[in-house]
N, CA, C and O of each residue as an XYZ file, in Angstrom:
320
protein
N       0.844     -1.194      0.000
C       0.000      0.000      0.000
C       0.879      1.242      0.000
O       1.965      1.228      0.578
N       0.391      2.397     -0.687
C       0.865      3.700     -0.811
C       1.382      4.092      0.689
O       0.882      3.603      1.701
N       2.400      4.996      0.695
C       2.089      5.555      2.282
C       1.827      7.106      1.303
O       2.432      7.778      0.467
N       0.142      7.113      2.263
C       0.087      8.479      1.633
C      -0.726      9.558      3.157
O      -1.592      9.444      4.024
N       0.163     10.421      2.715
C      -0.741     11.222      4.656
C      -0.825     12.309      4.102
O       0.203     12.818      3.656
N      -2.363     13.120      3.948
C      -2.864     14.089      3.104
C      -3.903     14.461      4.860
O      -4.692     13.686      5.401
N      -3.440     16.076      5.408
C      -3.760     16.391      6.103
C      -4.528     17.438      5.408
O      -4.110     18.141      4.488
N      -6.213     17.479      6.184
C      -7.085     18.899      5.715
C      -7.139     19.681      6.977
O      -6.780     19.369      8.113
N      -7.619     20.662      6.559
C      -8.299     21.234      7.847
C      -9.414     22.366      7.256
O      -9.130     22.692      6.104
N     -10.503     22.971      7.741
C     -11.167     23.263      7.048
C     -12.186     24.638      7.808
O     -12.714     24.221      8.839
N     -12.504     25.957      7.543
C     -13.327     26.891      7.921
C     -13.764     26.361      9.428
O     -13.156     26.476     10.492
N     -14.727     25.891      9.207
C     -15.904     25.471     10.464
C     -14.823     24.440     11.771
O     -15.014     24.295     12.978
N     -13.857     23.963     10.989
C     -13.341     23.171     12.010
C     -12.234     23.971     12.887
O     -11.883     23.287     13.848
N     -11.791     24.834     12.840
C     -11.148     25.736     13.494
C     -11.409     26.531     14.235
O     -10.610     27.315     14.746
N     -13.193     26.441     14.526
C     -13.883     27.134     14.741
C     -13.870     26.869     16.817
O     -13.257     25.842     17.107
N     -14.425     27.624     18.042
C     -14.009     26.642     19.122
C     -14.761     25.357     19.457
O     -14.351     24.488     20.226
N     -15.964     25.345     18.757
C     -16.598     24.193     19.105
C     -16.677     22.998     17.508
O     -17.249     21.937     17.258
N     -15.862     23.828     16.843
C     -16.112     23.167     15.527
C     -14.393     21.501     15.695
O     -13.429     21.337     16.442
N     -15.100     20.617     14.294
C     -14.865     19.340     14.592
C     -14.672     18.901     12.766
O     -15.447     19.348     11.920
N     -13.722     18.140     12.493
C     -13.472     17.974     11.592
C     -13.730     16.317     11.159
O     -13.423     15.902     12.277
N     -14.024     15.182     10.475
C     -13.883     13.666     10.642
C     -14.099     12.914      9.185
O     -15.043     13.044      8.406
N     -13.106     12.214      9.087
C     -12.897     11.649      7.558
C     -13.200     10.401      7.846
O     -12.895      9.847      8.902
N     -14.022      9.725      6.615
C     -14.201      8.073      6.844
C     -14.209      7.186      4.988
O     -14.904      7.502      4.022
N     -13.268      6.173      5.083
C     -13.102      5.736      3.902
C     -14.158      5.008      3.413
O     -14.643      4.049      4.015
N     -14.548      5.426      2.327
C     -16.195      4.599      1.980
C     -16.126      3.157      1.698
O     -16.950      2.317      2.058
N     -14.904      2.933      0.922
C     -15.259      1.662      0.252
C     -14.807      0.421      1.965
O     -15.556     -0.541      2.131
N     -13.840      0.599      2.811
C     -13.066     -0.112      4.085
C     -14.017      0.481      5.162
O     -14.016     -0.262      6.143
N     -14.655      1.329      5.289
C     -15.458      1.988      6.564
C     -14.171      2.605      7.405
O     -14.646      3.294      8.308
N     -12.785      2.622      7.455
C     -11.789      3.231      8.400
C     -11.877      4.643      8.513
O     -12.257      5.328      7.564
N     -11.622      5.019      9.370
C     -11.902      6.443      9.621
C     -10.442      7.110      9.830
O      -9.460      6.546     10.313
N     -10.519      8.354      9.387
C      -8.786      9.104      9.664
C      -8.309      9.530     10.835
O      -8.879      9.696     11.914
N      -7.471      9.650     10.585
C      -6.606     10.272     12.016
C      -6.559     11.359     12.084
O      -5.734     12.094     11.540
N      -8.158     11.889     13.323
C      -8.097     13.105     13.365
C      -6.996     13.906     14.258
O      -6.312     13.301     15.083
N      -6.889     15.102     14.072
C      -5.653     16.145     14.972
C      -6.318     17.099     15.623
O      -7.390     16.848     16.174
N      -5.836     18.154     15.636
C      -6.112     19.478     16.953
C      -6.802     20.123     14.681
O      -6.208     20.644     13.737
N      -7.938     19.727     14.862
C      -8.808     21.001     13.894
C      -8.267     20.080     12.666
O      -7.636     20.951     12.066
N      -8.110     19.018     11.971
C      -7.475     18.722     10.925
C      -8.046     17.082     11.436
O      -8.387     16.573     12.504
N      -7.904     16.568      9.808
C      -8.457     14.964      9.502
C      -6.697     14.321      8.833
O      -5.880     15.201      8.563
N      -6.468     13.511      8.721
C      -5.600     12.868      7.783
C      -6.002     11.494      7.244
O      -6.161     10.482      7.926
N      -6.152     11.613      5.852
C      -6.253     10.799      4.954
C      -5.008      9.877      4.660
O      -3.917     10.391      4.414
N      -5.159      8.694      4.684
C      -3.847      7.425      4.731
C      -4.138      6.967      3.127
O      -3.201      7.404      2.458
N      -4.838      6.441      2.509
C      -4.735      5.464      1.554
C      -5.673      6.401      0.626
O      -6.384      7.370      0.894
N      -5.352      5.642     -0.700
C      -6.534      6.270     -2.277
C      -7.796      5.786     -1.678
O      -8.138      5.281     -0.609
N      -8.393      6.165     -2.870
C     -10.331      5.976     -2.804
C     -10.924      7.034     -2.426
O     -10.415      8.150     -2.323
N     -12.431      6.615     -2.123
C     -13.235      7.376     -1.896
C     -12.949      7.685     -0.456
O     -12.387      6.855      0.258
N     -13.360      8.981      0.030
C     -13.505      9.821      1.136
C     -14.440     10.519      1.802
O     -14.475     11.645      1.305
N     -15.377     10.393      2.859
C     -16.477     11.196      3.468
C     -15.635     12.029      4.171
O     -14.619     11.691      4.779
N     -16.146     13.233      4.052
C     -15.378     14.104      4.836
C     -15.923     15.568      5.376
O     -15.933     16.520      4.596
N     -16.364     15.710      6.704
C     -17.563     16.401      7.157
C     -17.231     17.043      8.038
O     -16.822     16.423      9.019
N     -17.248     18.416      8.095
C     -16.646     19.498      9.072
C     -18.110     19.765      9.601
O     -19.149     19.398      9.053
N     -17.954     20.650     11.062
C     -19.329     21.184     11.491
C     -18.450     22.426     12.513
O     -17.295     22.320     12.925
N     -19.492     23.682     12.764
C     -18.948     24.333     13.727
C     -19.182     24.466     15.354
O     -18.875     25.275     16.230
N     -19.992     23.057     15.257
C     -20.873     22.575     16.339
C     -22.093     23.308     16.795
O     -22.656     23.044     17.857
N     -22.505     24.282     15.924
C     -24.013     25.260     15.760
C     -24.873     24.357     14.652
O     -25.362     23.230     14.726
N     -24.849     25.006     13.963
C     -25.898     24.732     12.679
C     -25.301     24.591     11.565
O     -25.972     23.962     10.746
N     -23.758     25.115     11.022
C     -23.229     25.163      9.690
C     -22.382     24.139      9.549
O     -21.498     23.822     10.345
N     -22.682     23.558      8.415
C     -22.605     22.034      8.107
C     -21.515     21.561      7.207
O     -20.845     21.429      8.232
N     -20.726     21.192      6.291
C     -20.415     20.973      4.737
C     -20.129     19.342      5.362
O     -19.820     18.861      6.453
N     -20.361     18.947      4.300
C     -20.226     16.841      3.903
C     -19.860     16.991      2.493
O     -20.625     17.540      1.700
N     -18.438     16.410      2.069
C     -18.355     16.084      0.598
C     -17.517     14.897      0.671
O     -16.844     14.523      1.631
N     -17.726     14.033     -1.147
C     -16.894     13.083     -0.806
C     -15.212     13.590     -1.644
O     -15.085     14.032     -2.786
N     -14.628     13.454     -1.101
C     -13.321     13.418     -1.404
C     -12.463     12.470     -2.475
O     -11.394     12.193     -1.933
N     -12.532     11.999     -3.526
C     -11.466     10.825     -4.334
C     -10.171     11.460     -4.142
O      -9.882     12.636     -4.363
N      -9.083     10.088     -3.496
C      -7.771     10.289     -3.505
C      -6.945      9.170     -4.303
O      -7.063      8.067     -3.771
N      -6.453      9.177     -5.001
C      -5.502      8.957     -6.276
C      -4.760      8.297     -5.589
O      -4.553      8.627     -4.422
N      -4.261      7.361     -6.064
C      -3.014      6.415     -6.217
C      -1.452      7.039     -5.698
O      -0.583      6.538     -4.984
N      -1.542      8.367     -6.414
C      -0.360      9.118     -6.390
C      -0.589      9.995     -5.481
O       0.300     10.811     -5.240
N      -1.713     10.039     -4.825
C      -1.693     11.105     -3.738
C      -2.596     12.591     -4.317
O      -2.691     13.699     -3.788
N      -3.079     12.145     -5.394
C      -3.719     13.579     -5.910
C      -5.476     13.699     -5.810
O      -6.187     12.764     -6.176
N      -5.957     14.801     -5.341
C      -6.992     14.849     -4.469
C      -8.043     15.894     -4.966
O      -7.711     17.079     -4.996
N      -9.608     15.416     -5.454
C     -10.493     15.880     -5.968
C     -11.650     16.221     -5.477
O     -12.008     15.277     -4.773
N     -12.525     17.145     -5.456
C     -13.568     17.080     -4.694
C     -13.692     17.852     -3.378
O     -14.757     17.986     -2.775
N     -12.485     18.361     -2.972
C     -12.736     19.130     -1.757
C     -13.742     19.736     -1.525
O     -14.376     19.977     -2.552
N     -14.477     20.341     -0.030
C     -15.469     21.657     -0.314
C     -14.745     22.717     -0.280
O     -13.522     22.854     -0.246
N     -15.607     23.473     -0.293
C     -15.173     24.983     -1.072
C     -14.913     25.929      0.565
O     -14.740     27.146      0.631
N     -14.944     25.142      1.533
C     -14.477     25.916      2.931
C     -13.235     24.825      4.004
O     -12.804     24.850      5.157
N     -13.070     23.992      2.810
C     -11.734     23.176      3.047
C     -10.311     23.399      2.479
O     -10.256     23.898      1.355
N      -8.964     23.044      3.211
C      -8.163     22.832      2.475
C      -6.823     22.250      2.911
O      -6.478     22.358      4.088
N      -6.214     21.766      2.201
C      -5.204     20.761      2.472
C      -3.742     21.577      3.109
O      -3.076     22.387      2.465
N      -3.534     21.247      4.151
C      -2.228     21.960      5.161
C      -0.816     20.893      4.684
O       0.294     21.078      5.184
């Protein structure tokens, strides 16, 4: 397997009550979350769902590449 470690972090999750959490669709494994940040280990598909622990939400799925290259982000995410 790839070693691949693709850290996000994202708007809402930086937030003080906000929470960041990645889960691999096709294995069900979930990432290794940090202080405001998710890390992604292996390719495939990606759930990946920030909240600010109020009401504001984003869920997208993420595809990560073989080589480490990464599609789909939301638009209040981004890779550190």
């Amino acid at each position: 397997m790839n070693a691949i470690q693709i850290t996000i972090t994202g708007q809402y999750a930086t937030l003080s009550r906000g929470r960041i959490s990645a889960k691999h669709v096709q294995s069900g494994v979930w990432g290794e979350r940090g202080n405001s940040t998710v890390t992604l280990d292996r390719p495939g598909k990606w759930m990946v769902s920030q909240t600010d622990g109020f009401n504001r939400k984003e869920t997208v799925y993420v595809t990560v590449s073989d080589d480490g290259e990464i599609s789909g982000l939301g638009s209040r995410m981004e890779v550190v």
